[in-house]
C-alpha positions as CSV (number, residue, x, y, z in Angstrom):
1,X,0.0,0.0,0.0
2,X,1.5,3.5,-0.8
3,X,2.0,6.3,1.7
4,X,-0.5,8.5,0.3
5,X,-3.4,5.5,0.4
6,X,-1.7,4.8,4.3
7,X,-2.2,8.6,5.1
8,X,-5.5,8.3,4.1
9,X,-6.4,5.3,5.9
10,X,-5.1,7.4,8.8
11,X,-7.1,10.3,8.8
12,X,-10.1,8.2,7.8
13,X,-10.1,6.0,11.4
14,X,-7.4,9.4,13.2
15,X,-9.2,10.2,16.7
16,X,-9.9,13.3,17.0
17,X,-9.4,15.8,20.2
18,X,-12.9,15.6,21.1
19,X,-12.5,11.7,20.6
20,X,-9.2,11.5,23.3
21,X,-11.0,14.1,25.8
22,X,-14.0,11.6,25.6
23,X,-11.6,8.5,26.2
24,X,-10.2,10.2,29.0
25,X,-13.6,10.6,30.8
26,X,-14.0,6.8,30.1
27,X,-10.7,5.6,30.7
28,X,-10.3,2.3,33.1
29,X,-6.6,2.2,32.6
30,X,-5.3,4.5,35.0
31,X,-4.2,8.4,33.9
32,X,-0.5,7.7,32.7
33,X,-1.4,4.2,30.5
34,X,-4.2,6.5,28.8
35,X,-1.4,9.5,28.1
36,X,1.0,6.6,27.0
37,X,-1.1,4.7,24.7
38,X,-2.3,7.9,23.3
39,X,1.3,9.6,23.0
40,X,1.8,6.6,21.2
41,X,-0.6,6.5,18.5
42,X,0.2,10.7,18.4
43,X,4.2,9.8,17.9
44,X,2.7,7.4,14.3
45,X,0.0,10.0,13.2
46,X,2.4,13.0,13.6
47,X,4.9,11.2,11.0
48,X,1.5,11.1,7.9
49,X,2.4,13.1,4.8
50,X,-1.2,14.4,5.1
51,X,-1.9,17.9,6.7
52,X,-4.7,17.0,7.9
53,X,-3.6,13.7,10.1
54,X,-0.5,15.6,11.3
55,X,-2.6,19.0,12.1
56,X,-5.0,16.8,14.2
57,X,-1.8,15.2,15.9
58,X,-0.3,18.5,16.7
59,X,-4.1,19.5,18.1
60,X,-4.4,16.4,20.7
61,X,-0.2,16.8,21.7
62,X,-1.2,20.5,22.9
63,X,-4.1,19.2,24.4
64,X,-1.8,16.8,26.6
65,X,1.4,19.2,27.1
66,X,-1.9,21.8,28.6
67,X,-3.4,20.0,30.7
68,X,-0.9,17.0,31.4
69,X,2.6,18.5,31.5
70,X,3.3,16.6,28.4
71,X,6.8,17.4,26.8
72,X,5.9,18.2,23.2
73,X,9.4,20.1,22.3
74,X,10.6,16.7,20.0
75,X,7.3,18.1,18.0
76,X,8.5,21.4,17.1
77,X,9.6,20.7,13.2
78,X,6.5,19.0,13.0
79,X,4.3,22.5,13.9
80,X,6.6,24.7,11.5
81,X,5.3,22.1,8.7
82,X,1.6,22.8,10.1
83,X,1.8,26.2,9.7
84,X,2.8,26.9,6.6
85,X,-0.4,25.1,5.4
86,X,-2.8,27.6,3.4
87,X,-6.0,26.1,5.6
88,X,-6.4,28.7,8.4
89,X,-7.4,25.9,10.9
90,X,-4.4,24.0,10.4
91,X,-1.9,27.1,10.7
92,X,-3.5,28.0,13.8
93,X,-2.7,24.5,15.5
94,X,0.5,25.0,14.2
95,X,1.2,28.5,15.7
96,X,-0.6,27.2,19.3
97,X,1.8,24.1,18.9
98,X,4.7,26.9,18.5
99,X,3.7,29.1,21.1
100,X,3.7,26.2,23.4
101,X,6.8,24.4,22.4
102,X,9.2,26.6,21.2
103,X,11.9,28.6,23.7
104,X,15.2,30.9,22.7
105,X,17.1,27.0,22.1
106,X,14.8,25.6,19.6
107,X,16.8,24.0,17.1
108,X,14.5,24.6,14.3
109,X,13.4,28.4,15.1
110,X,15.0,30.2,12.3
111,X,12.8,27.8,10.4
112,X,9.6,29.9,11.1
113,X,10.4,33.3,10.1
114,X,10.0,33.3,7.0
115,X,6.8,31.8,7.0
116,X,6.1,34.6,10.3
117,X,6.9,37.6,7.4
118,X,4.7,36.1,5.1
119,X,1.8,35.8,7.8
120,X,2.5,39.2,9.0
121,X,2.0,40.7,5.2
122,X,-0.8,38.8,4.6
123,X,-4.2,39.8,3.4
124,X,-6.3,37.9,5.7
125,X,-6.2,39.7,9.3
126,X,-7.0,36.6,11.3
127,X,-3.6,35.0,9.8
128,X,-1.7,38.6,10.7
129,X,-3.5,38.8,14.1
130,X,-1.6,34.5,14.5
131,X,1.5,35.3,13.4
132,X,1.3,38.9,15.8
133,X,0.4,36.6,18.9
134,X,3.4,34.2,18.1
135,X,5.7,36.7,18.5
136,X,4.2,38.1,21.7
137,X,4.7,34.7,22.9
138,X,8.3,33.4,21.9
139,X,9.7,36.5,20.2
140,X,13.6,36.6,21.1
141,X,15.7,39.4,20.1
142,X,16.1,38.0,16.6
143,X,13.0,38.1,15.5
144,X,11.8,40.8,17.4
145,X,15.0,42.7,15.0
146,X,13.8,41.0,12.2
147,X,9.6,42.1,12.4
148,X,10.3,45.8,13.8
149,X,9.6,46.8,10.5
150,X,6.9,44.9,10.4
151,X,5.2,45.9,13.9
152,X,6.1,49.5,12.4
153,X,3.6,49.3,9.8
154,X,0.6,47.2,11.4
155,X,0.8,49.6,14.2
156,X,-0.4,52.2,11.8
157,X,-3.0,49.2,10.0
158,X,-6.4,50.6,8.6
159,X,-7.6,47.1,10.1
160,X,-8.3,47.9,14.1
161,X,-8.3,44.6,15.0
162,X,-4.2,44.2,13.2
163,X,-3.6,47.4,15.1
164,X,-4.6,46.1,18.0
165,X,-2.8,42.8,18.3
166,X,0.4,45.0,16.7
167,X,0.2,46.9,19.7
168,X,-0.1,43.7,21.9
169,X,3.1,42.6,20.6
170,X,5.2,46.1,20.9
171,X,6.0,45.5,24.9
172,X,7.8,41.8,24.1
173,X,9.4,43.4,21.0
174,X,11.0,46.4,23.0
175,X,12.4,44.1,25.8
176,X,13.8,42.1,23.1
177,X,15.5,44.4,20.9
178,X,15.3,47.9,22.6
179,X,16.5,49.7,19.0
180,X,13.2,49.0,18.5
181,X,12.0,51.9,20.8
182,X,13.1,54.3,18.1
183,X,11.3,53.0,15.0
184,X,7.8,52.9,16.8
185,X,7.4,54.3,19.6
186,X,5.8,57.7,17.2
187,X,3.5,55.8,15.4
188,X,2.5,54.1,18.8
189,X,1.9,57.5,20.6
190,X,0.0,58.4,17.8
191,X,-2.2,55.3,18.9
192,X,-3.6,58.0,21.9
193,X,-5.7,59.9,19.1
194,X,-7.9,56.9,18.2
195,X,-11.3,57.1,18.4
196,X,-11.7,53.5,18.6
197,X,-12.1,52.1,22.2
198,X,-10.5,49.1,22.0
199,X,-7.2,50.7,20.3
200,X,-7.0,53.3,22.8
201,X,-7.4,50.6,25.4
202,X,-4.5,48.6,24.1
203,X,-2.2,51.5,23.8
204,X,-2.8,52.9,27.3
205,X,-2.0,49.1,28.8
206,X,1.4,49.3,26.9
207,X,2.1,52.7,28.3
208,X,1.0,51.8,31.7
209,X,4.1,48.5,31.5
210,X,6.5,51.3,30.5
211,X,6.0,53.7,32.8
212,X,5.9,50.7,35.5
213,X,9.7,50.4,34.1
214,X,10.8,53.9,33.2
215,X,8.5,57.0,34.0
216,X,10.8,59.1,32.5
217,X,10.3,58.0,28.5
218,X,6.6,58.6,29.1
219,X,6.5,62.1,30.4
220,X,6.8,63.6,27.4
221,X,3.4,61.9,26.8
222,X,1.6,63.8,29.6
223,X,-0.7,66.1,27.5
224,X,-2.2,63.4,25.4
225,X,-2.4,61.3,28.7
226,X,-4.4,64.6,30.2
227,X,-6.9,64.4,27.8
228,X,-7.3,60.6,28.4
229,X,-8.0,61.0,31.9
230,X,-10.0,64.0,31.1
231,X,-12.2,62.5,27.7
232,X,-12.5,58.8,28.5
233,X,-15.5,57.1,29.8
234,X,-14.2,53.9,29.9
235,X,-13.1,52.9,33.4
236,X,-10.4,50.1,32.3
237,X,-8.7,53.0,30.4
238,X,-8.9,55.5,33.1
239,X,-7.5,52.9,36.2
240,X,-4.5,52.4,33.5
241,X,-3.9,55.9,33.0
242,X,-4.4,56.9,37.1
243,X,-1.6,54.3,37.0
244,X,1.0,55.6,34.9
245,X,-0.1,59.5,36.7
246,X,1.0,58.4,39.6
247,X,4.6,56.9,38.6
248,X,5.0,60.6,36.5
249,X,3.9,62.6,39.5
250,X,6.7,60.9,41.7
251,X,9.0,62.1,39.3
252,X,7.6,65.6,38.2
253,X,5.7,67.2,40.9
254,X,4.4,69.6,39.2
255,X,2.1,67.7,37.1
256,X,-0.2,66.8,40.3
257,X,-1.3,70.4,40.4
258,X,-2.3,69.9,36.8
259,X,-3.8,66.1,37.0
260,X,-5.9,66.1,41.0
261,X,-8.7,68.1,39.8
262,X,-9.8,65.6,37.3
263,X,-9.0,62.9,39.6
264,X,-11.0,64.7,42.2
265,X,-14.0,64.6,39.3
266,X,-13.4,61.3,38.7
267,X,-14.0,60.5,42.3
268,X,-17.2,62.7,43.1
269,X,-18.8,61.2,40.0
270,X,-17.9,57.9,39.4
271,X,-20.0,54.9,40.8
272,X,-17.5,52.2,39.7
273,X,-15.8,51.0,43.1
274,X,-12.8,50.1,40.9
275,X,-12.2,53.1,39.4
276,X,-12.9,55.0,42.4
277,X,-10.1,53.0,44.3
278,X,-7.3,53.9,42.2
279,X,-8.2,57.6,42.2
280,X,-8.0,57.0,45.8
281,X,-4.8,55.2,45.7
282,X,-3.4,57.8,43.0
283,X,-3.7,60.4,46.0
284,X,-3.1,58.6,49.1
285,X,0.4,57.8,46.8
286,X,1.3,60.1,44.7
287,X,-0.5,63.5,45.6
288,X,-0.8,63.0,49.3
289,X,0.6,67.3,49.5
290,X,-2.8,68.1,47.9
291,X,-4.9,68.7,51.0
292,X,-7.9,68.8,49.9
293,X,-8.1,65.6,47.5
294,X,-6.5,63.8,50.4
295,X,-9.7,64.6,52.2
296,X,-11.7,63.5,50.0
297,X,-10.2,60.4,49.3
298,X,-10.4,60.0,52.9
299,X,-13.9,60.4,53.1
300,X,-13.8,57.9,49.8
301,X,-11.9,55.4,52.2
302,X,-14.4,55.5,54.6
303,X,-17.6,54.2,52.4
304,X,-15.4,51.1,51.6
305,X,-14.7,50.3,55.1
306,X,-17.9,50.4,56.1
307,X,-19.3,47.8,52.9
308,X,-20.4,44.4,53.5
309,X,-18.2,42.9,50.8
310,X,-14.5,41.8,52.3
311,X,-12.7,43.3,49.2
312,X,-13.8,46.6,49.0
313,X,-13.5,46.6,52.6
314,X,-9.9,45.2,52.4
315,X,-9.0,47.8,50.1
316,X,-10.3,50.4,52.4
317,X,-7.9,49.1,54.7
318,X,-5.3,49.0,52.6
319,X,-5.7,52.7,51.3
320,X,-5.3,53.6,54.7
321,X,-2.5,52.1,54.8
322,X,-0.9,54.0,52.2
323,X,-1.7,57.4,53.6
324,X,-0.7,56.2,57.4
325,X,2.8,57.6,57.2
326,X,2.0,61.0,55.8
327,X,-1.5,61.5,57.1
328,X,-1.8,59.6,60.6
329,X,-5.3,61.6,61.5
330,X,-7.0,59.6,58.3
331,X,-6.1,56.3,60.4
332,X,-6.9,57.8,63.7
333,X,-10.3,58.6,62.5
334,X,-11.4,55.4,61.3
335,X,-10.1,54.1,64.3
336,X,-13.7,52.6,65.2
337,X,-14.3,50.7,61.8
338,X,-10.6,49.3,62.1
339,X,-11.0,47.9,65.2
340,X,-13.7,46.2,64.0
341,X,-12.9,45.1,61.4
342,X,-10.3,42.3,63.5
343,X,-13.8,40.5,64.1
344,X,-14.0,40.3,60.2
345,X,-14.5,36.8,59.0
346,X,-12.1,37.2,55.9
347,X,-7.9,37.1,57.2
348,X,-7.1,39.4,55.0
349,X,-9.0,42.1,56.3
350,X,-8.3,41.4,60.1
351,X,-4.5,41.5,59.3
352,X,-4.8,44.4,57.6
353,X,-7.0,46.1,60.2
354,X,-3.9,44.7,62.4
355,X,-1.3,46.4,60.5
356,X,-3.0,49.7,61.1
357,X,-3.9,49.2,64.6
358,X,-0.2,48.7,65.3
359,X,0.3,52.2,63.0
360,X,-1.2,54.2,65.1
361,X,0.2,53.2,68.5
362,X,2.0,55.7,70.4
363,X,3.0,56.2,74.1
364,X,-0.6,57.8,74.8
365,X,-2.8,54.9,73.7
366,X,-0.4,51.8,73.9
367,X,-2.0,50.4,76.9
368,X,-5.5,50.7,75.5
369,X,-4.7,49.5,71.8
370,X,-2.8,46.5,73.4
371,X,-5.9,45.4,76.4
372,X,-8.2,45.8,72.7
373,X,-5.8,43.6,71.3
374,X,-5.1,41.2,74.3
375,X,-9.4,40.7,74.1
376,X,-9.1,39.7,70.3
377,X,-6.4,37.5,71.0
378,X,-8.2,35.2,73.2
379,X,-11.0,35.1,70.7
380,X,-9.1,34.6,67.6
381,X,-7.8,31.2,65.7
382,X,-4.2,30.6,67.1
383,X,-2.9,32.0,63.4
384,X,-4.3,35.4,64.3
385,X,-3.9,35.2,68.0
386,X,0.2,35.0,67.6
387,X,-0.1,37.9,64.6
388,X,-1.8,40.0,67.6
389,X,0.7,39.1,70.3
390,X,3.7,39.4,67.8
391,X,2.8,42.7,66.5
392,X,2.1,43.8,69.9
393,X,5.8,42.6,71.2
394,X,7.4,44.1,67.8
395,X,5.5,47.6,68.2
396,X,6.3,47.8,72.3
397,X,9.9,46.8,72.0
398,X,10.6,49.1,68.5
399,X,13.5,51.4,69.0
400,X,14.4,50.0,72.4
401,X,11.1,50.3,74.4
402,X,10.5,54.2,73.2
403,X,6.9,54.3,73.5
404,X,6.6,52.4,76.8
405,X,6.3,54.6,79.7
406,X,5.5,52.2,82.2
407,X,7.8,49.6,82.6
408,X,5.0,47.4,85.2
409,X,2.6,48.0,83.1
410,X,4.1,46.0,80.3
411,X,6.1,43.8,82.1
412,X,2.3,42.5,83.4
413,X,1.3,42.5,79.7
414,X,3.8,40.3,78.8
415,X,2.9,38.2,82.1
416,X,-0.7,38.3,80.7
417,X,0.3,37.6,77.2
418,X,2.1,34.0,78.5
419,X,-1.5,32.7,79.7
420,X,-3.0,33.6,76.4
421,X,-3.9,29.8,75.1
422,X,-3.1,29.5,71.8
423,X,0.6,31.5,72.6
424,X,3.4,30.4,70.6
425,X,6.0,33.3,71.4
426,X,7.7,32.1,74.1
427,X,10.7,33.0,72.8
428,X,10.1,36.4,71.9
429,X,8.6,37.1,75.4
430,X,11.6,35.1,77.1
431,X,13.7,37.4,75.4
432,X,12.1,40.8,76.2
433,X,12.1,39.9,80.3
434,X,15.5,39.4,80.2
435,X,16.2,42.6,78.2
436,X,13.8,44.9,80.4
437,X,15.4,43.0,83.6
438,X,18.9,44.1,82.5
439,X,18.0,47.4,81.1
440,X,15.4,48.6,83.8
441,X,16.9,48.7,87.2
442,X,13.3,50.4,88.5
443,X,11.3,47.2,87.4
444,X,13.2,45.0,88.7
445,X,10.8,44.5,91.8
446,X,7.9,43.8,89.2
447,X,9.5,41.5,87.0
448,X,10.3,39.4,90.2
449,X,6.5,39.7,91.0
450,X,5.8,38.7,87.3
451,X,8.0,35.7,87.3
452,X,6.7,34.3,90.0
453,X,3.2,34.3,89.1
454,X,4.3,32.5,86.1
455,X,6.2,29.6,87.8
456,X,3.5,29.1,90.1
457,X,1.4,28.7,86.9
458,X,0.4,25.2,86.2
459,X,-1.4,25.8,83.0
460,X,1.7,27.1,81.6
461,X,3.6,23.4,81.8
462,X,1.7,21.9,79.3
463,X,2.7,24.5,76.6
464,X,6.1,23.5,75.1
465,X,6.1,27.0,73.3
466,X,6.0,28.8,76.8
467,X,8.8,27.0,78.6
468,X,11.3,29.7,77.2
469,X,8.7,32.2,79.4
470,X,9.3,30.0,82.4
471,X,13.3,29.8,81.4
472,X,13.3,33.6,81.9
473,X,11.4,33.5,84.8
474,X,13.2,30.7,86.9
475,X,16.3,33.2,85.9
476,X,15.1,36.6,86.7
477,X,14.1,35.1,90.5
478,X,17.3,33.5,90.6
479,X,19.1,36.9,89.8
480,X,17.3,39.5,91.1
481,X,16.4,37.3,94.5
482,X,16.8,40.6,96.7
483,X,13.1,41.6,95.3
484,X,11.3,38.7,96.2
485,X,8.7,38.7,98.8
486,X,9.2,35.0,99.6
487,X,12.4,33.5,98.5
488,X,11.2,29.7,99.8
489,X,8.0,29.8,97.7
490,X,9.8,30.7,94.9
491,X,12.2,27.9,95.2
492,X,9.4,25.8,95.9
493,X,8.1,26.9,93.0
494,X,11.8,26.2,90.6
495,X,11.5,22.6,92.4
């Protein structure tokens, strides 16, 4: 029997994709017999003369190297073959084949570009918009040389949807070969003047990646950015243009003058929660010097922490967390709603609540943000329970005890903070009562007191992570025996 006649034989009884998914739902052979048996019969098909046998391979290998971990690489002549068939659907399992296999090594790389060029200049936008998504995928700094002038002119396509996947492709281009920069980045600013929404979108996400990188090369772009954030309605377009406002106000001041009353517009009007979150975040971050649009993001901060839905409340939280170190009043005035929010069922939003909690502390209100804290703690799961007691021992003992006044007071805190349950910072605590013992000649008296009332703790025994707390203890009686009341309990105690 000839080839031709055993091809066709092939593709006559050939399984198709849907066939192998079907077999997999059916399968009694166990996962990696199925893959075997069918790599198998993929490994005889792929080999047919016939496009379509080999196509249908291709399809079925991707399938498997998806969703299996398959290694499909010893396939990659066979997908340049598939894709320089004239029948769209086999060229675009030959480019998905490509996209999946191929890396900078690939033997048979070079093999695909000129077939690439010819895709690229094609008349049929659906083959252009393949060949565009290839590169975006495994362009290296070859071919990304070898297509600039190619990009150059489907940037500037009459077709939107080629101009749109040209854009798409400029960011891996650039990173590849950065001469690149100088041939298009023109024709892609010109991009900003398009009427059509989907364009504009494209060309705003490419300039929100390269100002993420460099500010600087997109500053020169501020005007036609101003009347973005001015003219758009689109809310996509407008969260990716806050974005690159608030990398070119870090680096040129001036322009927040220019930019925060739109934002500030953007704010009182919008109802999108999205959209209204990164105009927040733009002026918590980037503008906080503007007074009055701090306040009202502020105010903005507030309706989100005081939604039912954990997100928006979580990133209520975490706005307020950007505007803590400039603007500590916006904290101190949600105190109430931050507090809380550490009964909140979602652990995002009670660490976050946490982290702000611990923000705010200062000499004044230590001892009342840490008995809040000690109450939670006793409540909580033993995850958040030791987040509480270690932020309280890291905020206490910053900077050498600086915002702790009273040296009892803590030293009982960290007597309370042992009988805690779920405690696991036994060594932390240990290490602090040694510290304030050798540091603090005036508590010396307490911390005997303390230590005692641990060691004569049973409950404490039966914790492994609090026998560092009973370590310290034994040796703070031991070395500061003068202070003890009773010298024979406590050694009754140590016994």
């Amino acid at each position: 029997m000839s080839s031709s006649s055993n091809s066709l034989m092939d593709n006559l009884f050939q399984r198709s994709l849907e066939d192998l998914v079907k077999g997999f739902r059916l399968q009694l052979l166990g996962e990696s017999s199925f893959i075997s048996k069918a790599l198998e019969e993929i490994r005889r098909e792929i080999k047919a003369t016939d496009l379509s046998t080999k196509s249908t391979a291709l399809h079925k290998l991707s399938y498997l190297a998806a969703l299996h971990g398959v290694d499909m690489s010893w396939a990659a002549f066979h997908a340049v073959e598939v894709v320089s068939s004239s029948r769209f659907q086999h060229k675009r399992i030959g480019y998905q084949a490509i996209t999946q296999s191929f890396h900078d090594q690939t033997s048979v790389l070079l093999l695909i570009t000129n077939q690439v060029r010819k895709d690229l200049n094609s008349a049929n936008e659906y083959e252009v918009s393949l060949a565009l998504e290839c590169l975006a995928r495994i362009g290296t700094h070859d071919l990304a040389s070898d297509f600039t002038p190619e990009v150059f002119t489907l940037l500037g396509s009459s077709k939107a949807f080629v101009r749109k996947k040209a854009i798409g492709v400029v960011l891996r281009v650039f990173e590849k070969y950065p001469d690149a920069v100088k041939v298009c980045f023109k024709r892609l600013v010109e991009n900003l003047e398009s009427s059509d929404p989907q364009i504009l979108s494209a060309v705003v996400g490419v300039f929100c990646e390269l100002a993420a990188k460099d500010p600087q090369s997109c500053l020169p772009l501020a005007p036609e950015l101003y009347k973005v954030l001015v003219d758009s309605r689109n809310n996509w377009v407008l969260i990716k243009v806050l974005k690159i406002f608030a990398k070119l106000a870090s680096i040129e001041p001036r322009l927040g003058k220019k930019v925060v009353e739109p934002i500030c517009e953007h704010m009182r009007r919008s109802v999108a929660k999205s959209l209204v979150f990164e105009c927040v975040r733009t002026v918590v971050s980037s503008l906080s010097d503007h007074e009055a649009a701090v306040k009202l993001a502020v105010a903005k901060i507030r309706e989100f922490l005081v939604e039912d839905d954990p997100n928006l409340k979580y990133l209520g939280l975490n706005a307020l967390s950007i505007v803590a170190p400039k603007h500590l009043w916006a904290v101190l005035e949600n105190k109430e709603a931050i507090v809380k929010a550490l009964s909140d069922e979602d652990p995002n939003v009670k660490l976050e609540a946490l982290h702000l909690l611990m923000a705010m502390v200062n000499e004044d209100n230590v001892s009342e943000i840490s008995k809040i804290l000690m109450n939670y703690a006793l409540k909580s799961d033993p995850f958040f329970c030791n987040e509480i007691i270690f932020s309280v021992l890291s905020a206490c003992s910053r900077n050498t005890y600086e915002i702790i006044v009273d040296f009892d007071w803590y030293l009982c805190l960290l007597g309370e903070m042992a009988r805690i349950p779920h405690c696991q910072r036994g060594e932390e605590i240990e290490h602090q009562l040694i510290d304030i013992g050798l540091r603090v000649r005036d508590a010396r008296p307490q911390l005997v007191c303390v230590s005692w009332a641990l060691l004569i703790d049973p409950a404490l025994l039966g914790n492994l992570f609090l026998h560092p707390i009973l370590s310290a203890a034994a040796w703070a009686s031991g070395e500061y025996v003068e202070f003890s009341k009773n010298p024979y309990e406590t050694v009754e105690a140590l016994l």
